[in-house]
C-alpha positions as CSV (number, residue, x, y, z in Angstrom):
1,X,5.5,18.2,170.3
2,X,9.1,19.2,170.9
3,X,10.3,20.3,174.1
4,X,10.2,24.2,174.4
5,X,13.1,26.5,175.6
6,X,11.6,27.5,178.4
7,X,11.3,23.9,179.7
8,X,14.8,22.7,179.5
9,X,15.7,25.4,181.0
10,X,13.9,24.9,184.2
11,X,14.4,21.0,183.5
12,X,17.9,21.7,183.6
13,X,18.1,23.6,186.6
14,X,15.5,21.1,188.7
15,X,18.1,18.3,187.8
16,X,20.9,19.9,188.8
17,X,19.4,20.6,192.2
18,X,18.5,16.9,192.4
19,X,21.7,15.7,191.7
20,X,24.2,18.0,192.2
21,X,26.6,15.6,194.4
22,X,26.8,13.5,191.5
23,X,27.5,15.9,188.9
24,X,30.2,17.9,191.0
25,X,32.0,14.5,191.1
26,X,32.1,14.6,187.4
27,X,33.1,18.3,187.5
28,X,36.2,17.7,190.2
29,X,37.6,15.0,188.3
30,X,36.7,17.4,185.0
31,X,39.1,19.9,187.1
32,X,42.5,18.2,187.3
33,X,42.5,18.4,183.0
34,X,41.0,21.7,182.8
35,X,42.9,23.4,185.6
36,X,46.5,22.2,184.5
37,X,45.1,23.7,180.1
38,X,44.4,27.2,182.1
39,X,47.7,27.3,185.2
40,X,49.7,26.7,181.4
41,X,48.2,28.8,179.2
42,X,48.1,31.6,182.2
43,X,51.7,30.7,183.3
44,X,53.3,30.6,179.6
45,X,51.0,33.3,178.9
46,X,53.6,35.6,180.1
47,X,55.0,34.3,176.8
48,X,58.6,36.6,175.9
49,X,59.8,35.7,179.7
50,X,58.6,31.9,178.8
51,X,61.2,32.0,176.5
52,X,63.6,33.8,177.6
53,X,63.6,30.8,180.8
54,X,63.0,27.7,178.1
55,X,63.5,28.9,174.4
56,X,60.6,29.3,172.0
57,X,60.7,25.8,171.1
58,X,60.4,24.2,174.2
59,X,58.1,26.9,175.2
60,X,55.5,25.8,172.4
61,X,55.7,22.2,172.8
62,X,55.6,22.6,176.8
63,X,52.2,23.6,176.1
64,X,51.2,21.7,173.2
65,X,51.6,18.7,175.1
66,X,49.6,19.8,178.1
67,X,47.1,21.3,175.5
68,X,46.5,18.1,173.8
69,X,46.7,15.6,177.1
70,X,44.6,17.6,179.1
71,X,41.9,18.0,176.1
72,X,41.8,14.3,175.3
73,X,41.5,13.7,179.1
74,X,38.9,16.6,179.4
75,X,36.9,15.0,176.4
76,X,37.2,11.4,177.7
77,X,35.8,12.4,181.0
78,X,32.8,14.6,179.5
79,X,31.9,11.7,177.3
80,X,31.3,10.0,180.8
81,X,29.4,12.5,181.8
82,X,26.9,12.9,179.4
83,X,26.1,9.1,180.0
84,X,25.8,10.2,183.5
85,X,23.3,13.2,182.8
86,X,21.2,10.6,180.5
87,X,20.7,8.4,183.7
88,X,19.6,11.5,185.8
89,X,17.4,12.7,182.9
90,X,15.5,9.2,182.3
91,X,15.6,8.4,185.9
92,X,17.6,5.4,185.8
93,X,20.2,3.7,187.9
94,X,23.5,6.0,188.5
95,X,26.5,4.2,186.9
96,X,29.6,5.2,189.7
97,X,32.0,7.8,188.0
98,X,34.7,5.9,187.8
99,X,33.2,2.9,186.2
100,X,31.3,5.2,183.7
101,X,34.7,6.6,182.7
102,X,36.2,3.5,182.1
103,X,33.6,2.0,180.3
104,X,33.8,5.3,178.4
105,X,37.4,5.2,177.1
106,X,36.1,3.6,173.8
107,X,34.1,6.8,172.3
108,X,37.5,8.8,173.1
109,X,38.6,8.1,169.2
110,X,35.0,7.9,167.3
111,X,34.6,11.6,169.6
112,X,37.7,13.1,168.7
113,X,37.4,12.2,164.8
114,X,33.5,13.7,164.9
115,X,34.7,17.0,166.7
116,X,37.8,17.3,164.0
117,X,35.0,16.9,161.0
118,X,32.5,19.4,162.7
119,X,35.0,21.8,163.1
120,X,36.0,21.9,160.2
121,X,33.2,21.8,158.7
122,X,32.2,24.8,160.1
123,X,35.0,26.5,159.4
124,X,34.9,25.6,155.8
125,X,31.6,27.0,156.7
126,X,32.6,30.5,157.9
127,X,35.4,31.1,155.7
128,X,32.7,30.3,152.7
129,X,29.6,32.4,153.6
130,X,29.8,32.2,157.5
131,X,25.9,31.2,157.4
132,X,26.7,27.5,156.3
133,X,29.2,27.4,158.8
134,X,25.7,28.0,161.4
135,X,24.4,25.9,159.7
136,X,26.9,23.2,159.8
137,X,27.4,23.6,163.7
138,X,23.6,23.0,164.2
139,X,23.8,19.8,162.1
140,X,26.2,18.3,164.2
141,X,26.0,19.5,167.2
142,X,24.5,16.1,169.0
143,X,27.7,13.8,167.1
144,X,28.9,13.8,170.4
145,X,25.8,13.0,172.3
146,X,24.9,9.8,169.6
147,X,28.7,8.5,170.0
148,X,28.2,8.9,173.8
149,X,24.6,7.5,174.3
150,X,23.8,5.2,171.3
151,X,27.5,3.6,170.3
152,X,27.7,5.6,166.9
153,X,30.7,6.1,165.3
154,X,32.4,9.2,164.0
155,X,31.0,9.3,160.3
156,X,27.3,7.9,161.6
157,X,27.5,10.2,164.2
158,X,27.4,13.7,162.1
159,X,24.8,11.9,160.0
160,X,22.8,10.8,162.9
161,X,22.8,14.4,164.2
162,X,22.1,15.9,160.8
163,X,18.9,13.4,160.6
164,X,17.6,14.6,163.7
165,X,17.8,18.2,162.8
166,X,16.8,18.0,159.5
167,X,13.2,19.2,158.6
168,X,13.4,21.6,162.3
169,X,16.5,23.5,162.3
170,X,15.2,26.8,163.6
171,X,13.4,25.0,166.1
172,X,16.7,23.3,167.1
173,X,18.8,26.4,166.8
174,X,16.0,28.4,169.6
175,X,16.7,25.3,171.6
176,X,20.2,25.5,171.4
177,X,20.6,29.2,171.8
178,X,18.2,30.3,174.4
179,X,19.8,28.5,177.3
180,X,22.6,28.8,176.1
181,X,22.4,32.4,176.7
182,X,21.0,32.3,179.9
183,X,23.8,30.1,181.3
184,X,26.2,31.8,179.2
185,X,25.5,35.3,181.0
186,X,25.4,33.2,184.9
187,X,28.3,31.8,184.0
188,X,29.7,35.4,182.9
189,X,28.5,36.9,186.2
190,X,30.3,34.3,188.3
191,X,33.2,34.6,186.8
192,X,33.4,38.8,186.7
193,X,32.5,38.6,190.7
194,X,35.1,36.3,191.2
195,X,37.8,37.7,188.9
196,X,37.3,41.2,189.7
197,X,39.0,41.1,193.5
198,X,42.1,39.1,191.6
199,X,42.4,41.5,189.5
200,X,42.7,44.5,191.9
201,X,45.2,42.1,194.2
202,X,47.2,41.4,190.8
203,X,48.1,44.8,189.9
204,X,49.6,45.7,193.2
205,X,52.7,43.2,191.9
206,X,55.1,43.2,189.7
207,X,54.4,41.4,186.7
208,X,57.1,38.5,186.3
209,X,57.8,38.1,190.7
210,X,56.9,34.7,192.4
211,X,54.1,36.5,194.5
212,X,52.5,37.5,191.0
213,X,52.8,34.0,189.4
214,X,51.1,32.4,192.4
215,X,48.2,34.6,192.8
216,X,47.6,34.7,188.8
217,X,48.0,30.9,189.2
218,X,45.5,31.1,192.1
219,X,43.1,33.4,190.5
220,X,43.3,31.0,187.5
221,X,42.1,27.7,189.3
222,X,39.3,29.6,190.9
223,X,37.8,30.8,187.8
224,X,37.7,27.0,186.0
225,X,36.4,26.0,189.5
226,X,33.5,28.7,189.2
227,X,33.3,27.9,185.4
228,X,32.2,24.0,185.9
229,X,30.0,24.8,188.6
230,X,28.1,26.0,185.8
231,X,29.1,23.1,183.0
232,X,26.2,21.2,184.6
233,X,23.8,23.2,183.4
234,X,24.9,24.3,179.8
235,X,25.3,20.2,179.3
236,X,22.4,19.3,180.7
237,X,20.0,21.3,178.1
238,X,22.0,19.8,175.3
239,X,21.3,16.4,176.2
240,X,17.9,16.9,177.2
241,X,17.0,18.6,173.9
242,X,18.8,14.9,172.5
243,X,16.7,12.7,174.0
244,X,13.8,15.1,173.2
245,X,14.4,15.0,169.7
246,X,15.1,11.4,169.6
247,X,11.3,11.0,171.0
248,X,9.9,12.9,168.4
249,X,11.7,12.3,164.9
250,X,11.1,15.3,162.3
251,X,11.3,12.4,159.5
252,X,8.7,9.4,160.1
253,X,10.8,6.1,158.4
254,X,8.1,3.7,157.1
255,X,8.8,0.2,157.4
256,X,9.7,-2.2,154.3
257,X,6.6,-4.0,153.1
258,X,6.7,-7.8,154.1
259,X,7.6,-10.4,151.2
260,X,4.2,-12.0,152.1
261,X,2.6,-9.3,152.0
262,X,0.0,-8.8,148.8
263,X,1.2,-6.9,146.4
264,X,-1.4,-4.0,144.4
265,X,-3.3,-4.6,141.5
266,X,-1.4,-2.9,138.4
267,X,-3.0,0.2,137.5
268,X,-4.6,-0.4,134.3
């Protein structure tokens, strides 16, 4: 039987306790990407003075460049870590971060080509009906997690994933979307506590002074800090439900009859 919400929700959170050191080593080197996507997109946000200082051009391929370099480095990193959070989850021995990113640089292109052909998928999805585009999302939503764990490449991947959600989407989709939720609204919380003093402080400057830019630039790197302290969780359900699903196939493949084997009477 498949595992329920409910369980990988409190699975989740009793492996995060356990191994929280380990994790939050994945998350501060997950920081350096992530921090230097949101200091630029905060920063440039202020977007007409942007380019007044660099020119519209330079302005959008300022942050196009971090964009894509820090998202490629941000994937590369998380791929690590979901090899990581498979060792916690089946109790085996803990790969050192370093050495699990390195040996992780080879899913970086098979990852990158999956999560192009999701998206738009489900984008061709939304724009169609916006239903298939669900529907598409749940299909391949564990690409990543076969590329990752079990060496699959891009195109194998989304049909891998699509296999093992086949024949049980709703019951995926619960799985999916329940915790989900719940971390979703923690990791809301967190963010609105934190944010909210920020905001007051920000408002007594001048939009535009140096004062302004390093307290929005400030308030910025505190909320991705809060933000991954709850990444842990929201990939560890994921991955859980992954190997769960991978212990209890929806389609049972029979194998090939031997050659040997005697064949049936024909029916007369």
């Amino acid at each position: 039987m498949l595992i329920s919400a409910k369980e990988i929700i409190v699975k989740s959170i009793d492996l995060y306790k356990e191994h929280y050191l380990l994790y939050l080593r994945y998350m501060l080197l997950l920081f350096v990407p992530t921090g230097i996507i949101a200091v630029a997109g905060s920063v440039l946000g202020s977007f007409a003075q942007a380019v007044l200082l660099y020119g519209i051009g330079i302005t959008i391929l300022i942050y196009a460049v971090v964009f894509v370099t820090g998202t490629l480095v941000s994937m590369w990193i998380s791929l690590a870590f979901i090899k990581a959070l498979s060792e916690t989850i089946n109790k085996q021995q803990q790969t050192n971060p370093l050495q699990q990113i390195h040996s992780s640089v080879k899913y970086i292109v098979p990852a990158l080509i999956a999560s192009v052909l999701t998206s738009l998928a489900v984008l061709g999805g939304i724009i169609l009906l916006i239903i298939p585009g669900i529907i598409f999302a749940i299909w391949f939503a564990f690409a990543m997690y076969n590329i990752a764990l079990d060496d699959a490449e891009a195109l194998e991947s989304l049909h891998n994933s699509k296999e093992l959600v086949q024949g049980r989407w709703w019951e995926v989709f619960w799985r999916l979307f329940a915790p989900g939720v719940v971390f979703g609204v923690l990791a809301i919380v967190a963010q609105w506590i934190i944010n909210w003093p920020f905001g007051q402080l920000l408002e007594t400057f001048q939009e535009g002074d140096v004062s302004f830019a390093l307290l929005l630039t400030l308030a910025t790197l505190v909320s991705v800090a809060v933000g991954l302290l709850i990444t842990p969780l929201s990939s560890l359900a994921p991955t859980i439900l992954y190997l769960e699903l991978k212990k209890t196939p929806a389609k049972m493949k029979f194998p090939t009859p031997s050659k040997n084997a005697p064949s049936e009477p024909p029916l007369k």
